[in-house]
C-alpha positions as CSV (number, residue, x, y, z in Angstrom):
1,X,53.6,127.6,147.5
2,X,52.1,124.5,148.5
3,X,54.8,121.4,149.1
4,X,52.6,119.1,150.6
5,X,50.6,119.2,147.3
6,X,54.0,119.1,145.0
7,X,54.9,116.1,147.0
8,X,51.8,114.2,146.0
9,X,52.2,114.8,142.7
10,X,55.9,113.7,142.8
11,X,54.5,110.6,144.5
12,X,51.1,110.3,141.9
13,X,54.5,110.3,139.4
14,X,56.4,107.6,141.2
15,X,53.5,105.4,140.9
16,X,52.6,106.1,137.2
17,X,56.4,105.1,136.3
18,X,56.3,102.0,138.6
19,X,52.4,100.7,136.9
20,X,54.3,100.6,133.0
21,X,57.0,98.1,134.5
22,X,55.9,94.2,134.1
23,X,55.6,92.1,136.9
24,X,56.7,88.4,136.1
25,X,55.0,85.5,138.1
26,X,56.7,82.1,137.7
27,X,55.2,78.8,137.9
28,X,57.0,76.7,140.5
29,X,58.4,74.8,137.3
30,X,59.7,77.8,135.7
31,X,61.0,78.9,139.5
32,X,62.8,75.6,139.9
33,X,64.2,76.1,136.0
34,X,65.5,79.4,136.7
35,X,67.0,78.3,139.8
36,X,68.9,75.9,138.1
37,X,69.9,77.3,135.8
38,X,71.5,80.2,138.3
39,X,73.2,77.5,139.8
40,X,74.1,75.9,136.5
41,X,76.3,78.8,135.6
42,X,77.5,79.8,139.2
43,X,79.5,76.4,139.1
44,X,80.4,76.8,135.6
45,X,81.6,80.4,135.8
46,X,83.5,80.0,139.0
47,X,85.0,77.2,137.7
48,X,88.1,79.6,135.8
49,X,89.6,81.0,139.1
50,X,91.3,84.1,138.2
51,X,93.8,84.1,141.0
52,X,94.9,86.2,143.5
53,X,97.5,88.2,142.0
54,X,95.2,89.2,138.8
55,X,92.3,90.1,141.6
56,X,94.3,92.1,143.6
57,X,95.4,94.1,141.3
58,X,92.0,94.5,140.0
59,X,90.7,95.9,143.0
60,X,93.6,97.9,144.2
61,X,92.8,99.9,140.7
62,X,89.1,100.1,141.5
63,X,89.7,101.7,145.1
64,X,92.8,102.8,144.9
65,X,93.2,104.0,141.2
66,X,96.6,102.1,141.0
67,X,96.7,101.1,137.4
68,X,96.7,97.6,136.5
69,X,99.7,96.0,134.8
70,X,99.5,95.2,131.2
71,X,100.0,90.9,132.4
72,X,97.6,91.1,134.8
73,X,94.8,93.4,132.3
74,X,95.4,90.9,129.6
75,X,95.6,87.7,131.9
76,X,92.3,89.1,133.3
77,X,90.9,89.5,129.7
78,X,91.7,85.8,128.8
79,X,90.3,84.2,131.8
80,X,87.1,86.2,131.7
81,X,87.1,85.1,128.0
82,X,87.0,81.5,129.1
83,X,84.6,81.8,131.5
84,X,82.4,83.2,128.5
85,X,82.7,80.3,126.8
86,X,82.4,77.8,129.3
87,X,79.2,79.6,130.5
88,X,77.9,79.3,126.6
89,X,79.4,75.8,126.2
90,X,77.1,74.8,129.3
91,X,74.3,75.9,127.7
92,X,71.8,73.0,126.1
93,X,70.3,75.7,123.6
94,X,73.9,77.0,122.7
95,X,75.3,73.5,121.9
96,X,72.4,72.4,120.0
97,X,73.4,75.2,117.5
98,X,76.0,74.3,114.4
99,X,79.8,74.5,115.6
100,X,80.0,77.0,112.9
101,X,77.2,79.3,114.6
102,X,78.7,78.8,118.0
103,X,82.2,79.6,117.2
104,X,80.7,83.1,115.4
105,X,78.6,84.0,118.4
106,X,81.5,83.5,120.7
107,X,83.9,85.5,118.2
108,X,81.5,88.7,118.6
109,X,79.7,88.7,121.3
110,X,82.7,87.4,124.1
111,X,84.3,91.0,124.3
112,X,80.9,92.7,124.5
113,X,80.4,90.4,127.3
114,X,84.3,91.0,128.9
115,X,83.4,94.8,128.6
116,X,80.1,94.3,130.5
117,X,81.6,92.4,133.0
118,X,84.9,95.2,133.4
119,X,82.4,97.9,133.8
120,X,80.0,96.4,136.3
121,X,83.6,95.2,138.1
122,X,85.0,99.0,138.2
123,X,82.1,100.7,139.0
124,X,83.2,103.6,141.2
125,X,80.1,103.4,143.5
126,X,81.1,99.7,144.6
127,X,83.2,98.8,147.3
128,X,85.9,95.9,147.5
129,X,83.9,93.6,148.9
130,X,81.1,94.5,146.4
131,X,83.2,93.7,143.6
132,X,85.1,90.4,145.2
133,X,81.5,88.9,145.6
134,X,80.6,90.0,142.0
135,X,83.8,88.6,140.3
């Protein structure tokens, strides 16, 4: 059996996968946008400091599998909630929308985003300091 010839193939496969995926080129407008915008909702989001008591928990259950107290899970639920809706509230698009609208869009879509947040936070293949420069 040929391997060298299995391994092109495997490679001719790699390359068929990677040609389907888009490639986005930004103007130096859009680039200057987007980088705002990143900014924008770094100060914004990190604005709601969770604390070091609710963080250290938080990460002692990620590496350590210590379980987090029920304060510190629902003071970490709450804060993560407001930084949700600061983020949105920061948002030109989301503030030109009816009151109404904006209150109903938070109401379902700020736990989906919570839950996001929790599992990219407790993924197993992160380390600490992986997680402390994610939160």
């Amino acid at each position: 059996m040929d391997t060298s010839s299995e391994s092109e193939e495997d490679d001719k496969s790699v390359k068929i996968e990677r040609s389907h995926e888009p490639e986005i080129v930004f103007t130096e407008d859009e680039k200057h946008e987007l980088d705002k915008l990143v900014t924008d909702h770094d100060i914004v989001y990190y604005s709601v400091n969770f604390g070091e008591g609710v963080v250290k928990e938080m990460l002692m259950c990620s590496m350590f599998g210590i379980q987090v107290s029920t304060s510190a899970a629902i003071q970490g639920y709450r804060l993560q909630v407001e930084r949700v809706t600061r983020v949105a509230n920061s948002l030109k698009c989301f503030t030109n929308l009816l009151k109404v609208d904006q209150v109903a869009l938070l109401k379902e879509n700020a736990d989906l985003l919570v839950s996001l947040h929790g599992a990219i936070f407790f993924d197993r293949k992160k380390k600490g300091m992986d997680q402390l420069l994610s939160s």
